[in-house]
C-alpha positions as a Python dict, from the first residue, in 0.01 Angstrom:
ca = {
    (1, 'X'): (0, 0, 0),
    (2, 'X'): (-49, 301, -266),
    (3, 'X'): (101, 163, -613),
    (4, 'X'): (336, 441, -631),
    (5, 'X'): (395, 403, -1064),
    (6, 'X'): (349, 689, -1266),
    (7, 'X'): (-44, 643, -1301),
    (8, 'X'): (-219, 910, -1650),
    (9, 'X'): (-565, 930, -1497),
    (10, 'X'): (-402, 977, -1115),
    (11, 'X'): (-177, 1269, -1255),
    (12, 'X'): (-452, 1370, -1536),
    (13, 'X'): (-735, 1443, -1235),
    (14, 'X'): (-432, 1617, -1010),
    (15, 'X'): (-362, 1913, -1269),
    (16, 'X'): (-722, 1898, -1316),
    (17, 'X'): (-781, 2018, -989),
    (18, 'X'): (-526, 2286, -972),
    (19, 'X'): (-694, 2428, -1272),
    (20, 'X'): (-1027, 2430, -1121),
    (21, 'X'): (-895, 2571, -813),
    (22, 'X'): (-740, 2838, -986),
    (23, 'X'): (-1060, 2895, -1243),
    (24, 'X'): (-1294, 2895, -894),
    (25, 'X'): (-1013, 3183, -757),
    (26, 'X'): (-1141, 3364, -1087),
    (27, 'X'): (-1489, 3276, -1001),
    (28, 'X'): (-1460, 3425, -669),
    (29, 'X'): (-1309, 3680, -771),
    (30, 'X'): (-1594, 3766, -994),
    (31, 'X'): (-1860, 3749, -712),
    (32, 'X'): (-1981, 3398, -853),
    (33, 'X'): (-1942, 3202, -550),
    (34, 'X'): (-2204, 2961, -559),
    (35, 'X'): (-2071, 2825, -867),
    (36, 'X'): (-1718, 2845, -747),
    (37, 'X'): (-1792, 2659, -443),
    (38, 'X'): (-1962, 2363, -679),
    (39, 'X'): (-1652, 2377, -914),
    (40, 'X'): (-1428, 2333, -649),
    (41, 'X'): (-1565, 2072, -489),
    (42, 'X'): (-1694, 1856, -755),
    (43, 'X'): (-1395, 1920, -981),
    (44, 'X'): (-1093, 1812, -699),
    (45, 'X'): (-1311, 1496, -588),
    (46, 'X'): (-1262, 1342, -942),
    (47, 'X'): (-920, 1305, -824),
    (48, 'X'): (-962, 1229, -496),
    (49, 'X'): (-1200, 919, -602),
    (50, 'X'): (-962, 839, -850),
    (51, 'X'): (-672, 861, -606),
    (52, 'X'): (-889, 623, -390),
    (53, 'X'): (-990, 391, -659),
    (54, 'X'): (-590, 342, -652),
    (55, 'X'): (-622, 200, -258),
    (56, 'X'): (-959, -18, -333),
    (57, 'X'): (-1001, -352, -167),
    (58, 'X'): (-1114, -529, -428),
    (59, 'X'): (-1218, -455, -845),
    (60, 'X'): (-1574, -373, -755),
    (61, 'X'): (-1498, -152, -518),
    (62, 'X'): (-1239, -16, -751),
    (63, 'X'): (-1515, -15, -987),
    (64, 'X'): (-1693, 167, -791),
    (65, 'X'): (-1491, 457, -676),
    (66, 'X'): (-1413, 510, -1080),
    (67, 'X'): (-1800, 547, -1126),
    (68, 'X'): (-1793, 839, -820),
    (69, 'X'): (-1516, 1011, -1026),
    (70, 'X'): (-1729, 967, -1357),
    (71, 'X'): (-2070, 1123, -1225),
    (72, 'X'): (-1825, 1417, -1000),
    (73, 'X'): (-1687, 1492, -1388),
    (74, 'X'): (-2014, 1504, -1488),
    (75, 'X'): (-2147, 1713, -1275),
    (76, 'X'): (-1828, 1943, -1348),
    (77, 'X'): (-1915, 1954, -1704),
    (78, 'X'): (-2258, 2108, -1616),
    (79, 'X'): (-2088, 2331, -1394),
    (80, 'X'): (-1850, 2465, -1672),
    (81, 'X'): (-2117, 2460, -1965),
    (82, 'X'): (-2329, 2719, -1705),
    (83, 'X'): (-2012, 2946, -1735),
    (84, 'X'): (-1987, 2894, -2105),
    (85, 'X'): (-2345, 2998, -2220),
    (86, 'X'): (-2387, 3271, -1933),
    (87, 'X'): (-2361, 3600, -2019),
    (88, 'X'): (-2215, 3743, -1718),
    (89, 'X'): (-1966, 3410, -1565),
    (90, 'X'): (-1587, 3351, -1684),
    (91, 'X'): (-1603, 3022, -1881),
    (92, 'X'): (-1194, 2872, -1988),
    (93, 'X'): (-1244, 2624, -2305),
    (94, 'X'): (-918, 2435, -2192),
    (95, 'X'): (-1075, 2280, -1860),
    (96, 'X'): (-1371, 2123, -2112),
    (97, 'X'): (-1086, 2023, -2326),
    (98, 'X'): (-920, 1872, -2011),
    (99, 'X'): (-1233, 1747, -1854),
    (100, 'X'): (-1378, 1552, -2209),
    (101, 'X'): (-1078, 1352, -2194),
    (102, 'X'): (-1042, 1269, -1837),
    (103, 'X'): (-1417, 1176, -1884),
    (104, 'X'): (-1318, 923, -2200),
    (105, 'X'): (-1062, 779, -1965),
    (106, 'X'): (-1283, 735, -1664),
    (107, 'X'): (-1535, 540, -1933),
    (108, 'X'): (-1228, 349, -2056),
    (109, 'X'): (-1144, 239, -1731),
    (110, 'X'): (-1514, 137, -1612),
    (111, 'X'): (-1601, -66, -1947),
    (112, 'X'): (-1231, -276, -1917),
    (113, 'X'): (-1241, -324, -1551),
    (114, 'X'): (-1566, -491, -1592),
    (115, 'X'): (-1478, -749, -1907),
}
């Protein structure tokens, strides 16, 4: 049964994902769909693995699910920092700012869930 207490990283990854479905509607928009399409899916499966994590059947697993959400973020961050030093692509500083510390939180988790 889903632990239903006000979780940081659960909510933190949900808003996440609304931004980056929004900033991929603005990618779109701009004819930049390849990159909108990666954005969107990499950056609302942090939260889904996260959401998962929540439902895992035992710590490694949880462990493991965490890690997914760690290398999706990643992968978002490489996404984003394409926009940013592109000439021609819409880049939004907040969803790094966002990102770096979902990312610190992610690495939190992993590093105290294994000690």
């Amino acid at each position: 049964m889903r632990n239903e207490k006000d979780n940081l990283i659960v909510n933190l990854t949900f808003e996440f994902a609304l931004s980056i479905i929004e900033f991929s509607e603005e990618l779109e928009a701009s004819r930049k769909y390849v990159i909108a399409k990666q954005l969107l899916k990499a950056g609302t499966s942090i939260g889904a693995n996260v959401r998962e994590a929540q439902n895992a059947e035992s710590k490694g697993d949880f462990i493991h699910k965490v890690k997914i959400a760690a290398k999706e973020a990643d992968e978002v961050e490489y996404f984003l920092l394409l926009c940013k030093f592109s000439k021609t692509y819409p880049y939004d500083p907040i969803l790094t700012e966002k990102l770096t510390s979902i990312i610190r939180i992610l690495s939190k988790i992993i590093s105290s869930s294994k000690g």
